[in-house]
CHARMM-style PDB file with segment names, atoms N, HN, CA, C and O in Angstrom:
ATOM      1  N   UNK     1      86.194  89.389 117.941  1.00  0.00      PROA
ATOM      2  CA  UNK     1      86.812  89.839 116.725  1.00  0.00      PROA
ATOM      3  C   UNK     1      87.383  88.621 115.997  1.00  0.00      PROA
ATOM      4  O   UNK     1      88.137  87.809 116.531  1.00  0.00      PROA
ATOM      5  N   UNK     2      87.057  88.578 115.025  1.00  0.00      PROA
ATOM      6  HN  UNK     2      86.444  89.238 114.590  1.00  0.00      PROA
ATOM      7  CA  UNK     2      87.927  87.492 113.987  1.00  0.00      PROA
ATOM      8  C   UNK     2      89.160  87.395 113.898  1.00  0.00      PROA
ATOM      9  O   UNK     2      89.828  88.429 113.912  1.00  0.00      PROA
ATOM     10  N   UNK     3      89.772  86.154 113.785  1.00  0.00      PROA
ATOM     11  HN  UNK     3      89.229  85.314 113.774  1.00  0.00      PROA
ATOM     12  CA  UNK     3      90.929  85.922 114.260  1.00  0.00      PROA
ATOM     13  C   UNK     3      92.040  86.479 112.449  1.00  0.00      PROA
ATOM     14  O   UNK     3      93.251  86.607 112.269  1.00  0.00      PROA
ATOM     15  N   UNK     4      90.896  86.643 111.548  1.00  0.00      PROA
ATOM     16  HN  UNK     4      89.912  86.539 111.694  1.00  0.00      PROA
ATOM     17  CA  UNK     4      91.464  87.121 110.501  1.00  0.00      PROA
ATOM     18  C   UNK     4      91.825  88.731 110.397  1.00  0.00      PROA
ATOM     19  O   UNK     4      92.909  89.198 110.047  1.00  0.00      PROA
ATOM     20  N   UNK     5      90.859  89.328 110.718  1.00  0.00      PROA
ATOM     21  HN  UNK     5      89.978  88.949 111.002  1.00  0.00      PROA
ATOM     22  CA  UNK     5      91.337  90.813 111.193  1.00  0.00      PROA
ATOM     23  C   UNK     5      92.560  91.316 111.987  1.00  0.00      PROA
ATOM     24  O   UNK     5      93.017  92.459 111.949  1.00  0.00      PROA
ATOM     25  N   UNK     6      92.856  90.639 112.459  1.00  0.00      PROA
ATOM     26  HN  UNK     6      92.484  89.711 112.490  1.00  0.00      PROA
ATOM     27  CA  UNK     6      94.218  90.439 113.247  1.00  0.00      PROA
ATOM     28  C   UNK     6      95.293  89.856 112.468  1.00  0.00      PROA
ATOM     29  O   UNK     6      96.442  90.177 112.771  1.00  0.00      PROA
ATOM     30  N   UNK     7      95.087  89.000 111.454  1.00  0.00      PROA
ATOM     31  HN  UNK     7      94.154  88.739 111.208  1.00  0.00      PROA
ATOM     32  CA  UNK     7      96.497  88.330 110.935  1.00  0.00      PROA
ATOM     33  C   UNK     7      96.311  89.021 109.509  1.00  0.00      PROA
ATOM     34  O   UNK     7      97.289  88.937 108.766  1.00  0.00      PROA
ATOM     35  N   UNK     8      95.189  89.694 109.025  1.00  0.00      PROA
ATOM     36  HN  UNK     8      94.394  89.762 109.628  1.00  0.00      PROA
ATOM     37  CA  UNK     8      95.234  90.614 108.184  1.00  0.00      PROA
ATOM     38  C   UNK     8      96.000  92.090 108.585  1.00  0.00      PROA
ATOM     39  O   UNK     8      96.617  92.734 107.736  1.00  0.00      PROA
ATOM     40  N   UNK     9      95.879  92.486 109.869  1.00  0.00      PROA
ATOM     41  HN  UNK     9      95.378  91.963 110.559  1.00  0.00      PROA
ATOM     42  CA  UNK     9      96.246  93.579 109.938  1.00  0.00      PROA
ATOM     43  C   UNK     9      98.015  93.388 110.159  1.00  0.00      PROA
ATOM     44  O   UNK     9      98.924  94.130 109.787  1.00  0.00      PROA
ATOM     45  N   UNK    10      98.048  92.419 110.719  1.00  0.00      PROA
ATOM     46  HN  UNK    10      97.310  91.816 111.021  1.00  0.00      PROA
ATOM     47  CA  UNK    10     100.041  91.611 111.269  1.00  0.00      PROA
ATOM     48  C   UNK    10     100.544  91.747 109.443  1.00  0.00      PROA
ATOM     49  O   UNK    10     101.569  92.410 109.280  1.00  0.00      PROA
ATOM     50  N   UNK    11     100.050  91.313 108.465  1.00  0.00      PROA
ATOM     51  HN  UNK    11      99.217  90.775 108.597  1.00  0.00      PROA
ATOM     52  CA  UNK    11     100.514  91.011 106.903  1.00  0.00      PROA
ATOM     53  C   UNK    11     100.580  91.932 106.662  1.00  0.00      PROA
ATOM     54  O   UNK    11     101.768  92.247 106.604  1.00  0.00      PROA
ATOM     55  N   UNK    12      99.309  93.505 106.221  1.00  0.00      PROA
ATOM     56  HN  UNK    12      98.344  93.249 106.268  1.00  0.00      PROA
ATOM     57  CA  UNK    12      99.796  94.492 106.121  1.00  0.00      PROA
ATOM     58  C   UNK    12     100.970  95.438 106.432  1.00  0.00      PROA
ATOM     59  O   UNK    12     101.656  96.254 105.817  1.00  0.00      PROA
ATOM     60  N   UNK    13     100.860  94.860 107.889  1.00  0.00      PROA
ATOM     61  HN  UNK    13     100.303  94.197 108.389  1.00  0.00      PROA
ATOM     62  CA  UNK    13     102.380  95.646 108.512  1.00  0.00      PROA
ATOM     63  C   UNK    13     103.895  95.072 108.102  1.00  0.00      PROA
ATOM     64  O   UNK    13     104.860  95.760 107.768  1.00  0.00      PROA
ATOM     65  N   UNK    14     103.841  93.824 108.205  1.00  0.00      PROA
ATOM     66  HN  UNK    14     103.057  93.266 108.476  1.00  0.00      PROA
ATOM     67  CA  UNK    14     104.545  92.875 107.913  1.00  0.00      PROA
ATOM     68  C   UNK    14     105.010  93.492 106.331  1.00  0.00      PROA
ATOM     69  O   UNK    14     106.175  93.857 106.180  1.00  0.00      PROA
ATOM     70  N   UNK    15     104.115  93.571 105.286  1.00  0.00      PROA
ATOM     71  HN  UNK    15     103.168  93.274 105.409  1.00  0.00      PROA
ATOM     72  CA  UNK    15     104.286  93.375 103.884  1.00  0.00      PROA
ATOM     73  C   UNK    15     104.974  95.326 103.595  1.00  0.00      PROA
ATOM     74  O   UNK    15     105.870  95.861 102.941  1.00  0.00      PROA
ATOM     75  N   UNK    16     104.038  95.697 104.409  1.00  0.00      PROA
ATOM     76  HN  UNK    16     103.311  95.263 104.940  1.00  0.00      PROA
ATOM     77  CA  UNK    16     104.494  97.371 103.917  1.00  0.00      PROA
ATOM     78  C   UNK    16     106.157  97.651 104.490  1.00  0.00      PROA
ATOM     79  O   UNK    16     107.024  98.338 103.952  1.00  0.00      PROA
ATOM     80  N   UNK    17     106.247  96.691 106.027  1.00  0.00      PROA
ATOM     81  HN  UNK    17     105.542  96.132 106.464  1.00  0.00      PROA
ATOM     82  CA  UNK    17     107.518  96.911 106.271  1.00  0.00      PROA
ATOM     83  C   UNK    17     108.815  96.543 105.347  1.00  0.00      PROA
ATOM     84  O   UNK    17     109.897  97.129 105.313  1.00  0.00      PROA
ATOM     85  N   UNK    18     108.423  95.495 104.670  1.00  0.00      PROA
ATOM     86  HN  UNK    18     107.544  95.019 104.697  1.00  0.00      PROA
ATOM     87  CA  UNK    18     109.558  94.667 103.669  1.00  0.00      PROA
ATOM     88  C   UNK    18     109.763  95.634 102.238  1.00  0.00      PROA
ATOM     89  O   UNK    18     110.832  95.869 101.674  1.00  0.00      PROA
ATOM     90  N   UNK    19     108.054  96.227 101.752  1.00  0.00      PROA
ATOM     91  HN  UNK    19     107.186  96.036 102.211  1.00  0.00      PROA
ATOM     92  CA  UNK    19     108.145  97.220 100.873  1.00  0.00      PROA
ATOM     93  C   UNK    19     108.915  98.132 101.361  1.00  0.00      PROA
ATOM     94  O   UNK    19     110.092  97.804 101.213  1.00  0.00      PROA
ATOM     95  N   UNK    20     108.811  98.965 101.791  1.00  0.00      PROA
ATOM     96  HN  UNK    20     107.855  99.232 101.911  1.00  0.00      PROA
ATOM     97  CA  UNK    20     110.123 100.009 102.312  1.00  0.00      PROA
ATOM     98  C   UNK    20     111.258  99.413 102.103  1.00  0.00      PROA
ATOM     99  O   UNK    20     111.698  99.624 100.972  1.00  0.00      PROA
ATOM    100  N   UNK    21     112.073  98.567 102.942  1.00  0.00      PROA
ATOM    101  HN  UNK    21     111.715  98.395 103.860  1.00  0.00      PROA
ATOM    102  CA  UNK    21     112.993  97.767 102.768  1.00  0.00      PROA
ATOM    103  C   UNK    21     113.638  97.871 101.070  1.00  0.00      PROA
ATOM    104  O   UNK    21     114.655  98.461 100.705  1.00  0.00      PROA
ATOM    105  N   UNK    22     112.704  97.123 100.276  1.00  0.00      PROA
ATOM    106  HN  UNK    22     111.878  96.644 100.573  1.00  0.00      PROA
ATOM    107  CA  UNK    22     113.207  96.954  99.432  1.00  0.00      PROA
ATOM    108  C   UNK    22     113.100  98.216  98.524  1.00  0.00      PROA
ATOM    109  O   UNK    22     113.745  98.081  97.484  1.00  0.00      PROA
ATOM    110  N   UNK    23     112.551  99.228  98.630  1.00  0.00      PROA
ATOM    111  HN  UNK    23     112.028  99.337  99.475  1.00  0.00      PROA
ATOM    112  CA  UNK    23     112.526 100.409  98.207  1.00  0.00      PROA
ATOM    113  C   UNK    23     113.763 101.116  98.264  1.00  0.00      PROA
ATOM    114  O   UNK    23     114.453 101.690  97.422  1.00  0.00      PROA
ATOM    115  N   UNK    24     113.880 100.851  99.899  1.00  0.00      PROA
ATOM    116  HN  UNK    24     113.319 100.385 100.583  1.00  0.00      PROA
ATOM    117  CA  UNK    24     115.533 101.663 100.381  1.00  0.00      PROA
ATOM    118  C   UNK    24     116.778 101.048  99.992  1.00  0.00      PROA
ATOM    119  O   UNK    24     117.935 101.459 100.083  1.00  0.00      PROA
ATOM    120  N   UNK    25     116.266  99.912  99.511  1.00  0.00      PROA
ATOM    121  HN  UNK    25     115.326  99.578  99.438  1.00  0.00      PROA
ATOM    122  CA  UNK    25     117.823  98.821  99.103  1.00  0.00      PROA
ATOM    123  C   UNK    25     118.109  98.735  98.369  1.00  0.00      PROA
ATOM    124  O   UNK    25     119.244  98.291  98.193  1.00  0.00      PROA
ATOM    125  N   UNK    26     116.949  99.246  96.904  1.00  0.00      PROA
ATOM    126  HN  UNK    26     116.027  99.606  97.047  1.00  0.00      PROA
ATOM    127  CA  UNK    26     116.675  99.078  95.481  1.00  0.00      PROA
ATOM    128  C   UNK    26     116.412  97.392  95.082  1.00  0.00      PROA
ATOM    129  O   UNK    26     116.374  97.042  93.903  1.00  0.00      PROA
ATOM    130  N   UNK    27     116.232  96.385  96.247  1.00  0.00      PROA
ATOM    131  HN  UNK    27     116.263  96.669  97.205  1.00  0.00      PROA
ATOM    132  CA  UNK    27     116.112  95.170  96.053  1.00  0.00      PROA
ATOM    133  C   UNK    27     114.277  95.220  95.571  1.00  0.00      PROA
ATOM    134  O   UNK    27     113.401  95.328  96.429  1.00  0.00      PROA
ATOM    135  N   UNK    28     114.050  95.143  94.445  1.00  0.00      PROA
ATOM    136  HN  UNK    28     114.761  95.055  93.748  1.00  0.00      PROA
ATOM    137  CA  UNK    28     112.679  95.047  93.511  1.00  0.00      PROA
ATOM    138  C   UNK    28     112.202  93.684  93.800  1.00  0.00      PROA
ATOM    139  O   UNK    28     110.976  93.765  93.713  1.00  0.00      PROA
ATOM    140  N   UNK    29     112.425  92.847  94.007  1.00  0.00      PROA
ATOM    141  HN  UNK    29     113.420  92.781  94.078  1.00  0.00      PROA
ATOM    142  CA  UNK    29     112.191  91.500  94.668  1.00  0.00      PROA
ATOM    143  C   UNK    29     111.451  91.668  95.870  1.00  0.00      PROA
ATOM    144  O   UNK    29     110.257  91.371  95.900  1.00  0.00      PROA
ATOM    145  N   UNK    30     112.183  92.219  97.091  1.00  0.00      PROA
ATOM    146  HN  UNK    30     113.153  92.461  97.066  1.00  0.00      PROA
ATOM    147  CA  UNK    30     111.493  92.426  98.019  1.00  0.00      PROA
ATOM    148  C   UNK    30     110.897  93.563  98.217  1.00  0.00      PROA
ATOM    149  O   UNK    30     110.602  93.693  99.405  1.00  0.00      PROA
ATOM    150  N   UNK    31     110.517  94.657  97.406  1.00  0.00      PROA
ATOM    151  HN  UNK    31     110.756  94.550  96.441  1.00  0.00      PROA
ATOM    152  CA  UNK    31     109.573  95.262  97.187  1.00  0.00      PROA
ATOM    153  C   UNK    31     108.587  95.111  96.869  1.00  0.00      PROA
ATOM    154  O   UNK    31     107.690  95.830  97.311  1.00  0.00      PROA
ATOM    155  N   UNK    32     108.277  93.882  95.758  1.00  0.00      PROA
ATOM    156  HN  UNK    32     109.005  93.298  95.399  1.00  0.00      PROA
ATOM    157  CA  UNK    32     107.227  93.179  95.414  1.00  0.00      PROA
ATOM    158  C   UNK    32     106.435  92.693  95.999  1.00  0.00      PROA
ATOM    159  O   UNK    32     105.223  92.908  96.007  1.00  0.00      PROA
ATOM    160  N   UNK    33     107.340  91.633  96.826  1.00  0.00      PROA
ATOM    161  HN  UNK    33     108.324  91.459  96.819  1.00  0.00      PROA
ATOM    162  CA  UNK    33     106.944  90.515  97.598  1.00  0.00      PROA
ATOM    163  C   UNK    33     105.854  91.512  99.189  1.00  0.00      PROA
ATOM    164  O   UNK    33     104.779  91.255  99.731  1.00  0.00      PROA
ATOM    165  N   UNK    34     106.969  92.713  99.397  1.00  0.00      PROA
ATOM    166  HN  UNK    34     107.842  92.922  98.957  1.00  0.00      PROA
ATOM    167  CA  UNK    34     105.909  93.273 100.396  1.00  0.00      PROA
ATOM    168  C   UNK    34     104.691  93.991 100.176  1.00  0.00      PROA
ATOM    169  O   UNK    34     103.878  94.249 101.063  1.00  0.00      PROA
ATOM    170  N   UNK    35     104.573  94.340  98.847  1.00  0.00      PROA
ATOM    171  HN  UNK    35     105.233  94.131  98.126  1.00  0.00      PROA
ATOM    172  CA  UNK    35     103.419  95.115  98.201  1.00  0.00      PROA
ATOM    173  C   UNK    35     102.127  93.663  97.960  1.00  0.00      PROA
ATOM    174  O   UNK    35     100.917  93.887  97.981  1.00  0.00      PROA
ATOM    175  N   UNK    36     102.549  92.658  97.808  1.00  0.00      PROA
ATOM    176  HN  UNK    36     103.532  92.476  97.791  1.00  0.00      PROA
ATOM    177  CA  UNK    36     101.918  91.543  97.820  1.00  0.00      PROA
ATOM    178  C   UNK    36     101.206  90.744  99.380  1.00  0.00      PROA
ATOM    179  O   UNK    36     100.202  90.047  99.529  1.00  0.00      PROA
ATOM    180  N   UNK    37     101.966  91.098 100.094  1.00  0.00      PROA
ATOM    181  HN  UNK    37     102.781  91.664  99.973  1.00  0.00      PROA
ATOM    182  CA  UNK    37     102.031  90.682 101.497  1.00  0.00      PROA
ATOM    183  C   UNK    37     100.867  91.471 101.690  1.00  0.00      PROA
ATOM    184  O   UNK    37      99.709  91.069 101.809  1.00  0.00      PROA
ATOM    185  N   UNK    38     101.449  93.066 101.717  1.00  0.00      PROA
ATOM    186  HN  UNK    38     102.389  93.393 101.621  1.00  0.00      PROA
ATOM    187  CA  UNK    38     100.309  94.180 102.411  1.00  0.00      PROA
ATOM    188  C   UNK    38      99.089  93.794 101.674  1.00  0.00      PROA
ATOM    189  O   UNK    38      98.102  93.573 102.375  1.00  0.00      PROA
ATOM    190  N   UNK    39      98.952  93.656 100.245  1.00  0.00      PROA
ATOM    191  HN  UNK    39      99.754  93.836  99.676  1.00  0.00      PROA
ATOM    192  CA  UNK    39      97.990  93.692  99.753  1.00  0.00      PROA
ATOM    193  C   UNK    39      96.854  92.233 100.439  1.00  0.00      PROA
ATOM    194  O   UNK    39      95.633  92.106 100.521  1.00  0.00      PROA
ATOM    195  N   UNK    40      97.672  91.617 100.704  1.00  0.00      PROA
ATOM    196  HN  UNK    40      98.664  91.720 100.637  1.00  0.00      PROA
ATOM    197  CA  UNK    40      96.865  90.146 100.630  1.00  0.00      PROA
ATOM    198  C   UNK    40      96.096  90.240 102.575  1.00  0.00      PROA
ATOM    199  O   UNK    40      95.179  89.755 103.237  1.00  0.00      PROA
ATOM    200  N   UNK    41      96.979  90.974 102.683  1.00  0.00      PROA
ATOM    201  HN  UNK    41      97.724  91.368 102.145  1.00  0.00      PROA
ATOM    202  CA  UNK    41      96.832  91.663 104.333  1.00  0.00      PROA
ATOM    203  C   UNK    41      95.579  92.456 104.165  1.00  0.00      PROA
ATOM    204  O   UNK    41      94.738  92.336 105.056  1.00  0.00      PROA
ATOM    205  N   UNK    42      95.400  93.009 103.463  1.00  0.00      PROA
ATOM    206  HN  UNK    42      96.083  93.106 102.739  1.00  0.00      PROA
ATOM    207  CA  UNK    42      93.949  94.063 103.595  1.00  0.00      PROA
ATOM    208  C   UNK    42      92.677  93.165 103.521  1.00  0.00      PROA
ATOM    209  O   UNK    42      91.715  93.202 104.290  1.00  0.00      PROA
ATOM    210  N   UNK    43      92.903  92.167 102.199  1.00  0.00      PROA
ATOM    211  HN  UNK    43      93.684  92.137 101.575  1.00  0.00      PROA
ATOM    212  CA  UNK    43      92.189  91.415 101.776  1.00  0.00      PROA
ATOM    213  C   UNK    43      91.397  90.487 102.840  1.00  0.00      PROA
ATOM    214  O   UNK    43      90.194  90.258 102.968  1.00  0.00      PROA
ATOM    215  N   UNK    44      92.494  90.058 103.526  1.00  0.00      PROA
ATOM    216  HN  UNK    44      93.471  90.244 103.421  1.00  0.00      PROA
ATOM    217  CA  UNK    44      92.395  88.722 104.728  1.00  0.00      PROA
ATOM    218  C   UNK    44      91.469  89.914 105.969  1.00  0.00      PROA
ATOM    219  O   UNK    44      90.334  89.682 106.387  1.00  0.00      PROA
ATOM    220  N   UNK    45      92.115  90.866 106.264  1.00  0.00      PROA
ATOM    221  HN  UNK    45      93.037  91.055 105.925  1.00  0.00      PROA
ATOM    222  CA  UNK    45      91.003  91.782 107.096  1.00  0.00      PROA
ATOM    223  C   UNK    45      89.901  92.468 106.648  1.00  0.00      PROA
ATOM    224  O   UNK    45      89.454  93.450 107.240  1.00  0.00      PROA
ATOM    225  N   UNK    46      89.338  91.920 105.433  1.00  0.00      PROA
ATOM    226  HN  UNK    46      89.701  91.122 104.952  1.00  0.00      PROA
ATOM    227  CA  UNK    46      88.257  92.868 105.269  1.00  0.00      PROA
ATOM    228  C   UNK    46      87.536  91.752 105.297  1.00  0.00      PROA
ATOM    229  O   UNK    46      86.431  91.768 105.841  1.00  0.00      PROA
ATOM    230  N   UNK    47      88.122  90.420 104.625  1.00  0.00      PROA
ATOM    231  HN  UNK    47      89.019  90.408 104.184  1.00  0.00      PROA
ATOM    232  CA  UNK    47      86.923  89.381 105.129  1.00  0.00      PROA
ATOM    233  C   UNK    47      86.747  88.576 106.764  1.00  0.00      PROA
ATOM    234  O   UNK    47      85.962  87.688 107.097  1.00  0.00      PROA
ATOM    235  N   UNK    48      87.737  89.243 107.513  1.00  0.00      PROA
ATOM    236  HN  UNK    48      88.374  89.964 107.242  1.00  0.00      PROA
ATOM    237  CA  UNK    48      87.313  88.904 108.766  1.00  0.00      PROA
ATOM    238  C   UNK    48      86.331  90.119 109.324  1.00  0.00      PROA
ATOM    239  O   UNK    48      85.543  89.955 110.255  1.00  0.00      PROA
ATOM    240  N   UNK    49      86.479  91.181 108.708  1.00  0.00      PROA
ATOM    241  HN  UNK    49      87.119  91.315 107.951  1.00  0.00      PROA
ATOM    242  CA  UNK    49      85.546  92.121 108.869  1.00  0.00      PROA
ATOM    243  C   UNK    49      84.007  91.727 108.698  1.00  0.00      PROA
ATOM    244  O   UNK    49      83.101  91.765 109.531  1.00  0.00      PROA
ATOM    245  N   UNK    50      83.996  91.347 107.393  1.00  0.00      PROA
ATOM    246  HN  UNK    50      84.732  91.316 106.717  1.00  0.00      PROA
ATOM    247  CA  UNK    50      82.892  90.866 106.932  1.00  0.00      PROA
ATOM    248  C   UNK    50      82.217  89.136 107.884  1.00  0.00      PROA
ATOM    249  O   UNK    50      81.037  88.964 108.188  1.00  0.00      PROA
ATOM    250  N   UNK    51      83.180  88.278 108.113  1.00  0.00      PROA
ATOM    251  HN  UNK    51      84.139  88.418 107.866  1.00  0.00      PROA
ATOM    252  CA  UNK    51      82.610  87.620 109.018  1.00  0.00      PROA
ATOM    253  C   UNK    51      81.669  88.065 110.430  1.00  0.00      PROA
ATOM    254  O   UNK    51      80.613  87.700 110.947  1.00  0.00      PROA
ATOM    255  N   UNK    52      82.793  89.125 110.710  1.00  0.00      PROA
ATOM    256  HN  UNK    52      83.651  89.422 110.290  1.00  0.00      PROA
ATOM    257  CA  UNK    52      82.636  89.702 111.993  1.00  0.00      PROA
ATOM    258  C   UNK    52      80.968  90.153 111.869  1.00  0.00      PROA
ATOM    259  O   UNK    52      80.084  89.732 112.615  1.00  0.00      PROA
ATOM    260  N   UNK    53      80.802  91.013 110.855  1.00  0.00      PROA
ATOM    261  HN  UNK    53      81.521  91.355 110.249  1.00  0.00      PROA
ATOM    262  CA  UNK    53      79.358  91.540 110.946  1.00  0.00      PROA
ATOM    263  C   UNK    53      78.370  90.534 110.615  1.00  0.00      PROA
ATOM    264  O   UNK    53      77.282  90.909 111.053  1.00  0.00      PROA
ATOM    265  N   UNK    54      78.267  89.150 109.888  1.00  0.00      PROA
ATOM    266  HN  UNK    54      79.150  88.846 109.533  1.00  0.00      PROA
ATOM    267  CA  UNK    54      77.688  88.122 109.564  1.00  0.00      PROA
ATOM    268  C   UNK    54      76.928  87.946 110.697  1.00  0.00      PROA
ATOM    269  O   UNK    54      75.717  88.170 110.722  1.00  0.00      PROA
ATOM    270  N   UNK    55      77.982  87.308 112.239  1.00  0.00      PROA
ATOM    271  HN  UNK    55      78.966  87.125 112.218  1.00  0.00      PROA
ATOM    272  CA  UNK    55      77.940  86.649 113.237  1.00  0.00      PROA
ATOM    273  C   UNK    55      76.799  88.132 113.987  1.00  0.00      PROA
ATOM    274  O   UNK    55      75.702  87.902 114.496  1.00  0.00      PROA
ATOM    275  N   UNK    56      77.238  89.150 113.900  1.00  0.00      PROA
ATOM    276  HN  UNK    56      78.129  89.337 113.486  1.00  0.00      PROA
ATOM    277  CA  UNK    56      76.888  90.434 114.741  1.00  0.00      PROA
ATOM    278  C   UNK    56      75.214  90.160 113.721  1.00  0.00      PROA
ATOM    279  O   UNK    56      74.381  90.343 114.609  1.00  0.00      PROA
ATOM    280  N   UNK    57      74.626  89.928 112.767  1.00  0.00      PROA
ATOM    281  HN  UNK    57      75.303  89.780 112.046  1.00  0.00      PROA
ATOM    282  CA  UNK    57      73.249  89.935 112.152  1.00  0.00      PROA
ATOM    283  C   UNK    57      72.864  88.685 112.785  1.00  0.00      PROA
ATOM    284  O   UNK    57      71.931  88.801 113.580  1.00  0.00      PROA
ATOM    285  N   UNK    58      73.373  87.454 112.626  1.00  0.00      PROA
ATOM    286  HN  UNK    58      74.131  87.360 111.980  1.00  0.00      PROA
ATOM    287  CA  UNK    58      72.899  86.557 113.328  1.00  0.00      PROA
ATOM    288  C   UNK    58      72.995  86.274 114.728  1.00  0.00      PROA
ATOM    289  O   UNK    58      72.407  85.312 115.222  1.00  0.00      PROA
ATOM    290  N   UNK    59      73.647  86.996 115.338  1.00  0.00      PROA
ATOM    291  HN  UNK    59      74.124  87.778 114.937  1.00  0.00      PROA
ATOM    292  CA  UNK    59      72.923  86.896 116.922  1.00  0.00      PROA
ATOM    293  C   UNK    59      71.674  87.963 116.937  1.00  0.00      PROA
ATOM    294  O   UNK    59      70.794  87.653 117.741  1.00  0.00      PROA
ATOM    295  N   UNK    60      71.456  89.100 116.228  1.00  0.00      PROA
ATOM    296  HN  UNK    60      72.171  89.351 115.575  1.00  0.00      PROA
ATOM    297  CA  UNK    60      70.488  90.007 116.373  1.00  0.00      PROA
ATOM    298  C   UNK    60      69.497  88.990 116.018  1.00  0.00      PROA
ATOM    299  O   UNK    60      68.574  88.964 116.832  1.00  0.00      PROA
ATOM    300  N   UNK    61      69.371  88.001 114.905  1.00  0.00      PROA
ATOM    301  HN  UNK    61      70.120  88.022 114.243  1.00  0.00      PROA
ATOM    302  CA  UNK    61      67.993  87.724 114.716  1.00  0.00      PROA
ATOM    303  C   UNK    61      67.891  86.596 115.777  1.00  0.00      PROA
ATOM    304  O   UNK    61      66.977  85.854 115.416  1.00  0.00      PROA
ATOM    305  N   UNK    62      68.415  86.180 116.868  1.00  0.00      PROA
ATOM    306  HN  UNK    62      69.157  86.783 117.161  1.00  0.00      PROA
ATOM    307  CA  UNK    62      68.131  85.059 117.037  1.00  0.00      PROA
ATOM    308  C   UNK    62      68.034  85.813 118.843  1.00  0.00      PROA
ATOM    309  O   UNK    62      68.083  85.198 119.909  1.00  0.00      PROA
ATOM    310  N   UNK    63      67.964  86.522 118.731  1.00  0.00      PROA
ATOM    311  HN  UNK    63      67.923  87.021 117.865  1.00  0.00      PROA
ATOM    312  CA  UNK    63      67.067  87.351 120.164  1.00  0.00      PROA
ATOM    313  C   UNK    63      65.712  87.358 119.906  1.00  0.00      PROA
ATOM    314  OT1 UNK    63      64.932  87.856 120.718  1.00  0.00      PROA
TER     315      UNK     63
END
């Protein structure tokens, strides 16, 4: 598994946890900042996703 799928999925959690936070605090700053986090978190795991299946086509052709 890609080591990005994993630190994509840690940011999401990471970013949605701080969103709440700042939701419950009314601090809009760190509401932002975690809606940014999560977001950049999905991003980072979909292209380790996408690595992931790259590597999974190129070992198939090389059987």
């Amino acid at each position: 598994m890609d080591h990005n799928r994993v630190e994509g999925t840690k940011h999401q959690v990471k970013g949605a946890t701080k969103e709440v936070v700042g939701k419950a605090t009314g601090n809009k700053v760190k509401e932002a900042t975690g809606n940014v986090e999560k977001n950049a978190g999905k991003v980072q795991k979909e292209v380790g996703k996408t690595l992931d299946n790259e590597r999974k086509e190129e070992n198939k052709h090389r059987r």
